[in-house]
ROPA-521433 format. One line per field, with one value per residue (C-alpha): x, y, z. Coordinates in steps of 0.02 Angstrom, whole numbers, plus 50000, padded with zeros to 5 digits. Each point is the difference from the previous one (the first is absolute). Layout:
xx = c(X,...)
yy = c(Y,...)
zz = c(Z,...)
***
This chain:
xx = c(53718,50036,50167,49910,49866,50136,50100,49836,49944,50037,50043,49915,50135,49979,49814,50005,50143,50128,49994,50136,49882,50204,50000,49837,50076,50048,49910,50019,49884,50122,50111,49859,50011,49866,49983,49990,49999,49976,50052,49949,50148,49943,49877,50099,50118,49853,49927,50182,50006,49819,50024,50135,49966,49955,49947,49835,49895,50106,49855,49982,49884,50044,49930,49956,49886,49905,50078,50178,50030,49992,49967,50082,50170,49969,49941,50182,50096,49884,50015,50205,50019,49862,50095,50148,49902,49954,49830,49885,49931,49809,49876,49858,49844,49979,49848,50001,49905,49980,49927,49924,49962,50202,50112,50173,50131,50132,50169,50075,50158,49954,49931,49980,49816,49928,50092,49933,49842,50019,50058,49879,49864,50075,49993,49833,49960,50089,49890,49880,50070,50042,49841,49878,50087,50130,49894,49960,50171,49990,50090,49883,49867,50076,50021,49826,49918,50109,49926,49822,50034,50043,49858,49882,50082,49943,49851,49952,50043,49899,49853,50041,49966,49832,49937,50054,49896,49851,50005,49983,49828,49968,50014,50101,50124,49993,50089,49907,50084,50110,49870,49989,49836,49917,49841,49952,50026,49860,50039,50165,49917,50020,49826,49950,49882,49853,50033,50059,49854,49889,50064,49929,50020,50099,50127,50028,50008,50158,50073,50006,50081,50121,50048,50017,50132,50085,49999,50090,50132,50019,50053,50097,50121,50002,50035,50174,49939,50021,50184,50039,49923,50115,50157,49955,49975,50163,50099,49911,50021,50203,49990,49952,50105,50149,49974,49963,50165,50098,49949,50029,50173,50084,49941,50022,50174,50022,49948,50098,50144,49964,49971,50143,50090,49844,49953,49828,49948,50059,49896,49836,50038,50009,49838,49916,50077,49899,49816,50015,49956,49842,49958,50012,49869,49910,49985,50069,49974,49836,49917,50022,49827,49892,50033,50171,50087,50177,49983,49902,50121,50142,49925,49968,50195,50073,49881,50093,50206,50037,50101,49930,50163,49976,50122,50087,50204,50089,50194,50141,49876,50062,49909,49799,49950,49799,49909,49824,49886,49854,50049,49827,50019,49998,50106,50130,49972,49914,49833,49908,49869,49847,49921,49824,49933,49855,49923,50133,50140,50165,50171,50172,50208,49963,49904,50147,50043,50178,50000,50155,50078,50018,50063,50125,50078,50180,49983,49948,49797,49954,49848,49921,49993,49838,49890,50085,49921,49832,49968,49912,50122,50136,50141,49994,49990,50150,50074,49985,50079,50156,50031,49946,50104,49858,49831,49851,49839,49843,49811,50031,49808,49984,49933,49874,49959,49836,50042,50053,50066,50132,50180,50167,50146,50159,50168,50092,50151,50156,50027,50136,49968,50071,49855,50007,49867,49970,49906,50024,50073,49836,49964,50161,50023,49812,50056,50155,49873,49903,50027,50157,50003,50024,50154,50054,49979,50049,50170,50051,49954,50005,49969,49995,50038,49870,50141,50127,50163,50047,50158,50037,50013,49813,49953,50041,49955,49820,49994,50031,49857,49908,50048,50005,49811,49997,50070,49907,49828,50070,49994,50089,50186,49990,50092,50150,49895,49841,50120,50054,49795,49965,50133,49953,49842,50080,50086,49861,49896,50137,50006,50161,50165,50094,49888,49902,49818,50032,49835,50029,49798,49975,50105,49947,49844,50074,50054,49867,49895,50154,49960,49823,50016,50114,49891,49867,50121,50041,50118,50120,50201,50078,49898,50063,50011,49867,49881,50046,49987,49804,49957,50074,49890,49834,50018,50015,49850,49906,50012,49990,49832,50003,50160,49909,49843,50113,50056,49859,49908,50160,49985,49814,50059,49893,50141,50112,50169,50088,50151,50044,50001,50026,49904,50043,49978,49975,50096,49983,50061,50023,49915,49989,49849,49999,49841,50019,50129,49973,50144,50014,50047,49893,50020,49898,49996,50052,49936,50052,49928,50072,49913,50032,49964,50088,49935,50148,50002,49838,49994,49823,50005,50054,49869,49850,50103,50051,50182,50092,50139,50141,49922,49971,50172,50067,49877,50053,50198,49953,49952,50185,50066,49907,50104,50143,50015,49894,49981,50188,49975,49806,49863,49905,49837,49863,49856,50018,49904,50062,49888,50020,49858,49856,50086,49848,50086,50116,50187,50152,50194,50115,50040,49882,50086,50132,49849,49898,50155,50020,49817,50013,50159,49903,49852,50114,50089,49844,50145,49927,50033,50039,49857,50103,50115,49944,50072,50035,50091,50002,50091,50076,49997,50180,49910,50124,49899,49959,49985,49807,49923,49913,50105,50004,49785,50005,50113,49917,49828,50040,50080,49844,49900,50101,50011,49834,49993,50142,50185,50085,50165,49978,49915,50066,50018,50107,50060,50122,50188,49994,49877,50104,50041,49821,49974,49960,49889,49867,50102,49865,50056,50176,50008,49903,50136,50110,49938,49979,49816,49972,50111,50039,50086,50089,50029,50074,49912,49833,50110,50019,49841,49915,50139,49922,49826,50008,50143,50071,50140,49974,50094,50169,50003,50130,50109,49899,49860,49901,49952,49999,49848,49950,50026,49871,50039,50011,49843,49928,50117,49902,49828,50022,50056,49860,49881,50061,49991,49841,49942,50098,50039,50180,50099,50108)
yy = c(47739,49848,50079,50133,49908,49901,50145,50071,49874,49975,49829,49924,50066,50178,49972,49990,50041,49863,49933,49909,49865,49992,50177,49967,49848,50114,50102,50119,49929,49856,50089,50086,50157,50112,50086,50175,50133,49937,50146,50161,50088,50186,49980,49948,50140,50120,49912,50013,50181,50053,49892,50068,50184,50091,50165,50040,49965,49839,49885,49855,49950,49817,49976,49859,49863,49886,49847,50033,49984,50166,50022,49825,50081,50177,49886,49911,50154,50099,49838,49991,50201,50024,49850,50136,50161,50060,49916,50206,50040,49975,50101,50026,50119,50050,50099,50195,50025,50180,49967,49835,50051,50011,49851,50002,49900,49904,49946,49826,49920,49820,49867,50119,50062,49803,50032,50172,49919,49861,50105,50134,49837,49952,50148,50013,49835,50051,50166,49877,49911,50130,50101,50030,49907,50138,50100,49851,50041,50033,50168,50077,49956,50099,50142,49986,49983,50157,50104,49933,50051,50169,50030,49927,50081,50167,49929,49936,50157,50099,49902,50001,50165,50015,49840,50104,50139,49887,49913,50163,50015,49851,49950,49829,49977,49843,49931,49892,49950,50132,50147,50088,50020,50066,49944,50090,49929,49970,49917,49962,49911,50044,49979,49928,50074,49959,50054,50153,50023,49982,50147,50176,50146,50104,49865,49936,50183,50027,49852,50046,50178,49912,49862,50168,50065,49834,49986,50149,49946,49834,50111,50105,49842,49908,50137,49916,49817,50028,50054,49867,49865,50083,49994,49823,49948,50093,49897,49824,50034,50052,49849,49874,50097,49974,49816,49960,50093,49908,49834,50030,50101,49844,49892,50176,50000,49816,50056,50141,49894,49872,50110,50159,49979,50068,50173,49991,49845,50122,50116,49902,49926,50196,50025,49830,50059,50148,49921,49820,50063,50091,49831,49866,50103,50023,49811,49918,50102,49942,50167,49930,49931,49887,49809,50033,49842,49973,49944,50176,50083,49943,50045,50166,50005,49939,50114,50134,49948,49844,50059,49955,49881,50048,49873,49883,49956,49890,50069,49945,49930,50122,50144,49918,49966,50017,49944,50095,49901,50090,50180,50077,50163,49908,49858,50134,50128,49939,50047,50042,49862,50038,49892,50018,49995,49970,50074,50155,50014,50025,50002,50024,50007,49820,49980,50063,49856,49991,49995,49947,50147,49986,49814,50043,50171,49994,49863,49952,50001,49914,50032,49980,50165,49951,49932,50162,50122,49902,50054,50164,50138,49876,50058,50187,49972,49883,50116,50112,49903,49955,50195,50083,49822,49976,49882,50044,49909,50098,49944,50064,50045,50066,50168,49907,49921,50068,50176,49962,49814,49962,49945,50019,50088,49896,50095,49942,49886,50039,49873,49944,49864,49944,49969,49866,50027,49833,50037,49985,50142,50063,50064,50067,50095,50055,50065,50073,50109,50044,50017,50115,49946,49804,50077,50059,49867,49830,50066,49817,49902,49784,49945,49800,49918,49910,49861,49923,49960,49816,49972,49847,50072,50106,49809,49905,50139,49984,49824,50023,50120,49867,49859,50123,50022,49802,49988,50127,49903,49824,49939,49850,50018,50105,49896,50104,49980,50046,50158,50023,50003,50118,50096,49988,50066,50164,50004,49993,50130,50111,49977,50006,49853,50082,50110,49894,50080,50099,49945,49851,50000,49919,49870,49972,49966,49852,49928,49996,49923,49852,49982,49976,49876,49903,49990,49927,49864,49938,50100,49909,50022,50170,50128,49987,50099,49883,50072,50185,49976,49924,50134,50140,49902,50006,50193,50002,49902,50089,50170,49954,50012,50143,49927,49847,50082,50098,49866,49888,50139,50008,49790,50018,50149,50112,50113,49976,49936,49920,49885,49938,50075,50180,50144,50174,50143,49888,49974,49908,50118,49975,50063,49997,49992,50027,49985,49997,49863,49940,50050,49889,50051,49976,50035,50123,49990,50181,50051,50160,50032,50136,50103,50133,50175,50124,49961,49945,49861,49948,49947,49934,49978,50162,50047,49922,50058,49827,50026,50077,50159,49863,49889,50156,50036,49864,49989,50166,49939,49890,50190,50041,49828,50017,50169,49981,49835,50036,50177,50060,49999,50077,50026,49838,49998,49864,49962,49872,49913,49903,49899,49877,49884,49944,50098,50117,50069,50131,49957,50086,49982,49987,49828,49980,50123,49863,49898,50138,50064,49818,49969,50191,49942,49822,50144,50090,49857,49884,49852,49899,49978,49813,49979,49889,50135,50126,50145,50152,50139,50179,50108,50174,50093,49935,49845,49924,49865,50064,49904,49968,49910,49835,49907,49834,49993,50062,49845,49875,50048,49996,49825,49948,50036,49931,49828,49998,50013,49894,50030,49989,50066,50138,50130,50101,50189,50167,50071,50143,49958,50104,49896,49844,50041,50015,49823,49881,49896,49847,49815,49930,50145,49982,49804,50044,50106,49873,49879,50118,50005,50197,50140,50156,50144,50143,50155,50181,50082,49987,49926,49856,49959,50048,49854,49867,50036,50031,49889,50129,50105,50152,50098,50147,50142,50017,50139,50047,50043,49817,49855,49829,49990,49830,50029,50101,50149,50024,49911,50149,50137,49928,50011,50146,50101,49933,50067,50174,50001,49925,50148,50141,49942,49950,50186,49936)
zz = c(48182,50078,50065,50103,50067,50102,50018,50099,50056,50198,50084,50138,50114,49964,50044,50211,50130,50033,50183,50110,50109,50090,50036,50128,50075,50161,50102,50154,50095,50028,50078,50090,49921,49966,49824,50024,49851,49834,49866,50016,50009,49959,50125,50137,49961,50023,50143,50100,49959,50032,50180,50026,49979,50173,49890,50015,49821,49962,50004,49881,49864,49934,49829,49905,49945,50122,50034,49988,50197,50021,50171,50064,49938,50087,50140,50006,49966,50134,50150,49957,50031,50140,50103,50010,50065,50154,50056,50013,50151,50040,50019,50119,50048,50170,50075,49971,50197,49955,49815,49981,49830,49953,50068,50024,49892,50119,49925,50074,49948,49923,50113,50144,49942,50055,50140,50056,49961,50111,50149,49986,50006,50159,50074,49951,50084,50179,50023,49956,50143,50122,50001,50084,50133,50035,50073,50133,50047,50196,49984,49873,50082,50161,49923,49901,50182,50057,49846,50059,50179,49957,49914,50116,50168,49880,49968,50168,50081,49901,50041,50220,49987,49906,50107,50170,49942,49957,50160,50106,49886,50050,49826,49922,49859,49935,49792,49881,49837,50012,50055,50119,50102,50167,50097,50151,50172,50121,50168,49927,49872,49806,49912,49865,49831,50070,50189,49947,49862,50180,50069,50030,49886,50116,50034,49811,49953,50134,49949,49808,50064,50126,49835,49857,50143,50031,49797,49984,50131,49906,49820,50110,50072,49829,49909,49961,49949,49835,50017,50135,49867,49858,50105,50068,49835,49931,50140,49960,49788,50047,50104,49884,49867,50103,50064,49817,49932,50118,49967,49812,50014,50013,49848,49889,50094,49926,49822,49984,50044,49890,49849,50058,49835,49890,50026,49898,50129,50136,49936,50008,50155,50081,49923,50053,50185,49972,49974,50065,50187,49935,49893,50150,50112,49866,49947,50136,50136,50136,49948,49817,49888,50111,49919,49911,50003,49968,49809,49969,50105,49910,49815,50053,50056,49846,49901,50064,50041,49893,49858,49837,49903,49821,49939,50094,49936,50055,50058,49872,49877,49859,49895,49958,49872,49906,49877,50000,49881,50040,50004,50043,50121,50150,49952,49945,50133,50128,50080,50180,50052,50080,50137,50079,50191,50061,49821,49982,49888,50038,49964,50106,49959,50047,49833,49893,49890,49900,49802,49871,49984,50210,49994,49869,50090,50013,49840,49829,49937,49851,49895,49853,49897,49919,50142,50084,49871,49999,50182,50029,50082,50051,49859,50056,50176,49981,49893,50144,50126,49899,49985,50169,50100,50090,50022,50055,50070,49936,49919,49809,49998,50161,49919,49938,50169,50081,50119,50146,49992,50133,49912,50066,49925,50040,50009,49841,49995,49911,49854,49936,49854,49843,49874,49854,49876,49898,49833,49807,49886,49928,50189,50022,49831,50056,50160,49933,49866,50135,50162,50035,50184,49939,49917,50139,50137,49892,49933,49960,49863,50028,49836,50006,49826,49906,49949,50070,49909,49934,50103,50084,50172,49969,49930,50162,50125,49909,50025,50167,50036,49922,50111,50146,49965,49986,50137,50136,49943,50020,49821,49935,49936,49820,49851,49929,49834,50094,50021,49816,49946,50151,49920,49840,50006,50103,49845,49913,50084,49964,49806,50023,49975,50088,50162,50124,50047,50191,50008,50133,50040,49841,50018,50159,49953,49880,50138,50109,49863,49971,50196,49968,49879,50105,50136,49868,49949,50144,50112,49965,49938,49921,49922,49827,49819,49949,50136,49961,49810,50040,50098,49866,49886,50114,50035,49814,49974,50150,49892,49828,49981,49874,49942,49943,49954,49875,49923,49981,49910,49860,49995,49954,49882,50090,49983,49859,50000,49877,50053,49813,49854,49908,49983,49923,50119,50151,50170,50165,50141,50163,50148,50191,50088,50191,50087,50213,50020,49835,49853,49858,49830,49849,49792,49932,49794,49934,49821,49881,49843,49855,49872,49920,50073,50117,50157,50083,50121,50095,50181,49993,50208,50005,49893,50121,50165,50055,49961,50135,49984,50012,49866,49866,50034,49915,49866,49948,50014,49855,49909,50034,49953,49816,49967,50076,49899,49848,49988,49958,49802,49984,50135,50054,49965,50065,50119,50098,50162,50131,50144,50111,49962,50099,50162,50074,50151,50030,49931,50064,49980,49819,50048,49818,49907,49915,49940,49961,49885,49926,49959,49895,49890,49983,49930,49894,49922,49982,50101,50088,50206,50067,50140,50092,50048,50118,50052,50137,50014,49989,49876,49970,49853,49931,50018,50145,50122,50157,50189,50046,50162,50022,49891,50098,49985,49814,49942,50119,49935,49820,50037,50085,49860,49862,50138,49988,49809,49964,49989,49838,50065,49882,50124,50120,50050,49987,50128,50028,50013,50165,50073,49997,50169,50052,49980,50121,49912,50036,50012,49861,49899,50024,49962,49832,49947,50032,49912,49825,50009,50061,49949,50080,49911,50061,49874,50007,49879,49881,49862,50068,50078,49813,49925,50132,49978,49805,49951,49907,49990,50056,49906,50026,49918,49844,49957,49870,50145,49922,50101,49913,49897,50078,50193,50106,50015,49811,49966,50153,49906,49816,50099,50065,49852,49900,50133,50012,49780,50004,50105,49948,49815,49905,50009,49868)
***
């Protein structure tokens, strides 16, 4: 027995990953390089293809956990291919003059749109400027006194010849405010109201029939005045028209010029042309609103010619790049703002503001898938917009808006964007099920790896992220073995001697805390392993509340563990217990009892439902195990019950099943189990050792608890052989092994685990189809043929 327990038994090197402090000694940031890509290989394949595709549908969807670097690495592949590409053109909205409610989109090459802007303000300011001055101009106002003349020679003509015809009835014309009026004339002197009201009868009754004839002559020579006023006021309006479009011609002149290699500015500048004369006498104009000044003036002009920049680029500046964090509908989209005046709302093109998918046209938009799909109506309007090419500015609920509200209806942009969708695989399988349209639109697949391989150039480039992180917040110079523990406990996250965790936020976080603590000691000197080994240790201590709750209750033997001794049909397995940020493993005594009957083999936490579908699973492997093994020479017969003791919540995985099969032959064979040794593992029905999880945390807490208890370098725990390479285990634990007080095994099958808990031989089978009488599986074979004759009687 001796023999195989060292033969099993591992060493303290095979316990944790062997680290180089030499092969840290260097670092890029010497040579003032900066790390780039770490791993990741099959995703950077897919992300080159999928970024490289032009075909419509080849969007991306870059899977994996949080904190791998996910987006900083599509963020370095995205800046180092967008540096390369054409910067896109910008966008703006210009005023729709016959359909306020619809504006106009305005394409500008990159750079020019701030321009536009700027000259169209300019121009804005020198009407401003110019009128109403112009029309102080000393040749407009010669021709306005001509057109006045004209009228008034008509005018004054008209009224000679009524006031001749008064005058021979001895009657006077006189204008008041723009009437016209007669008084008779007595001794060549017009009277007044109250002379006249002294007159006789006869006389005020000839005057009233001499003024009803003169009256009539009056409608007779004005008869015209309405059309003279039209066509004076046709000549003044053509007039002012004219002076105005003059003065303007040459600072359109100057724009066109200035802007002759775009044909969509061209375009608006034809149409500004069209309704900028009827704007400045409008607003600027001395017929204009009574107390305009200049600053109303020139808010009225802008609401109506200066473009509206969406986004502004800068020229040469590459392909942008977004990263929407928020991606509500108007983040993503864009919306229309509304603005009040004087207690009225409204809304212009001038309103229309820009959203991601805007910034990033002609680029690359990032988003996360599942604050995406958390937003009402965002994923199929985006959906939308990859397939039609196009983006549009609308209110999602405007049907649900009260009748009659005023909104615009922008003219939609064409789009051209490559989208990355960051998320983890449960979404995208999701997705996949479905939504055919996903399918569809995110052909490629970025799947980033959970691990990174052991390698010494994966090994330094990670140290380097680590003292690139160092160094971008100004933290002392990291120890090379400051490096190794940062490592290490990658290492460890991984469960894995050979794959470092991607998981670079974790590690991260290490190091923040080793900054922490020295700030608290002083600021002073390197930050060293010692300081990252502290603050491992006080995030341990920070979450092991349940951890040490655990175990206090198995001290006080409030649950019960034994740590010494034998006992027949009882075993410690191992468990892992993760609550939040909590995992810590923990032993858990396992019990099976044997009678006779023919009820087969019991899962009592299947039996009261707190035994998950994984757990029964292997409990009713140890059904197959019993024939296959057993069963070849008569049917077994038995009833049996298996339970992990004092455990009240639900229990899931066959990381029991070894134990749970070890604690039954214990049953059957009345051997007793050493309760030093622990044990883990699943099994298949051939009863080889299978790989489980959480092996790290099941050793350390079994080693905690025999610590506690007392080491008498006879305890220890059974792992599977194919987890050897899962461990990357505690330094206490690893010095104890070292020293011969702890033990951990490693096995391949059931055989041998039952030989190092029973200290017994376990037993092959002969030629004759025997085991030997003394080993355990013939003292199970002798038990289990006496219980199938006690029940069904000796045939022979």
């Amino acid at each position: 027995m001796s023999k195989l327990l060292e033969t099993l038994r591992l060493s303290s090197e095979q316990l944790i990953s062997d680290l180089e402090t030499e092969l840290f000694a260097q670092s890029n940031l010497e040579f003032g390089e900066k790390q780039g890509f770490v791993g990741h290989e099959r995703a950077k394949e897919a992300l080159d293809f999928g970024l490289s595709m032009e075909a419509p549908g080849f969007n991306i969807y870059a899977m994996g956990e949080h904190g791998i670097g996910r987006q900083t690495l599509i963020k370095q592949i995205l800046e180092k291919k967008a540096k390369k590409q054409e910067t896109p053109p910008e966008w703006c909205y210009i005023n729709n003059f016959d359909n306020n409610h619809s504006p106009f989109k305005l394409y500008v090459s990159p750079g020019d749109g701030k321009l536009l802007v700027a000259r169209i303000n300019t121009f804005i300011d020198d009407l401003i400027n110019l009128f109403p001055e112009i029309f102080d101009n000393p040749s407009y106002q010669r021709q306005k006194a001509a057109i006045d003349r004209e009228f008034n020679q008509k005018y004054d003509e008209a009224i000679a010849k009524v006031e001749e015809t008064a005058l021979k009835n001895s009657v006077v014309l006189y204008e008041e405010n723009g009437e016209v009026g007669f008084s008779p004339l007595v001794d060549g002197k017009p009277l007044n109201d109250k002379e006249f009201a002294n007159l006789d009868e006869a006389k005020r009754v000839e005057f009233y029939e001499v003024l009803a004839k003169l009256e009539e002559i009056l409608s007779e020579q004005l008869l015209e005045l309405p059309l003279w006023k039209r066509t004076s006021s046709v000549k003044l309006r053509k007039l002012k028209n004219d002076t105005a479009e003059q003065s303007i011609k040459p600072f359109i002149k100057e724009l066109e010029h200035e802007f002759a290699s775009n044909l969509g500015v061209l375009k608006y500048l034809s149409t500004v042309k069209t309704h900028i004369v009827d704007a400045v006498l409008e607003i600027l104009s001395d017929d204009s609103e009574e107390n305009q000044n200049d600053k109303d003036a020139r808010k009225l002009m802008v609401e109506r010619f200066l473009p509206n920049l969406l986004v502004e680029r800068e020229p040469n500046a590459g392909a942008p790049i977004v990263y929407e964090q928020n991606p509500t509908y108007q983040n993503l989209f864009g919306h229309v703002d509304f603005a009040s005046f004087q207690g009225s709302v409204y809304t212009s093109y001038r309103l229309i503001r820009p959203g991601a998918l805007h910034r990033a046209n002609g680029g690359y938009l990032l988003l996360d898938v599942e604050k995406l799909l958390n937003q009402p109506l965002v994923w199929s309007r985006l959906k939308l917009a990859l397939k039609t090419h196009k983006v549009s500015i609308e209110n999602p609920y405007s049907e649900y808006s009260q009748p009659g509200a005023y909104s615009l209806q922008p003219e939609e942009i064409p789009l051209k964007v490559k989208v990355v969708l960051i998320g983890d695989p449960e979404l995208y399988y999701t997705l996949q099920d479905y939504d055919q349209e996903f399918t569809e639109l995110f052909r490629v697949l970025a799947e980033f790896d959970r691990h990174l391989d052991k390698n010494d150039d994966n090994l330094v480039a990670f140290a380097n992220l680590i003292r690139q992180r160092a160094d971008k917040y100004d933290y002392p110079k990291i120890t090379n073995e400051a490096i190794v523990e940062l490592v290490r406990y990658a290492l460890r996250r991984a469960e894995h001697q050979r794959k470092i965790s991607a998981n670079i936020v974790q590690v991260n976080d290490v190091l923040d805390e080793s900054f922490y603590l020295w700030k608290q000691q002083g600021a002073h000197g390197e930050l060293t392993a010692d300081l990252v080994k502290k603050a491992l240790s006080a995030k341990k201590r920070r979450t092991g509340r349940m951890s040490e709750t655990w175990h206090s209750e198995i001290k006080e033997r409030q649950v019960l563990i034994d740590t010494q001794g034998e006992h027949i049909g009882k075993v410690n397995g191992l468990t892992v217990l993760e609550i939040g940020d909590s995992v810590f493993g923990t032993p858990a005594r396992i019990s099976a009892t044997v009678y006779a009957g023919s009820q087969g083999v019991t899962d009592i936490e299947r039996e009261v439902d707190l035994g998950k579908s994984i757990h029964s699973k292997g409990v009713l492997l140890l059904t197959g195990y019993l024939g296959h093994k057993y069963g070849q020479g008569f049917p077994v017969t038995l009833s049996a019950n298996i339970a992990i003791e004092q455990s009240y919540g639900h229990i899931d995985g066959d990381s029991a099943s070894m134990a749970e099969l070890c604690a039954l032959i214990s049953a059957i064979t009345q051997l007793p189990i050493d309760q030093g040794i622990a044990i883990t593992g699943s099994i298949n029905q051939h009863g080889e050792v299978q790989s489980i999880g959480g092996v790290n945390e099941k050793i350390e807490g079994f080693y905690r608890l025999c610590e506690d208890n007392g080491l008498t370098g006879k305890q220890g725990v059974i792992i599977p052989a194919t987890n050897v390479i899962n461990l990357m285990l505690a330094p206490e634990v690893v010095k104890a092994v070292e020293e011969g007080k702890f033990s951990i095994f490693a096995v391949e099958d059931i055989d041998q685990a039952l030989e190092i808990l029973m200290k017994e031989k376990a037993g092959t089978l002969s030629k004759v189809g025997r085991y030997p009488r003394k080993s355990i599986h013939g003292l199970a074979l002798d038990k289990l043929t006496a219980l199938e004759q006690l029940l069904h009687g000796n045939d022979e």
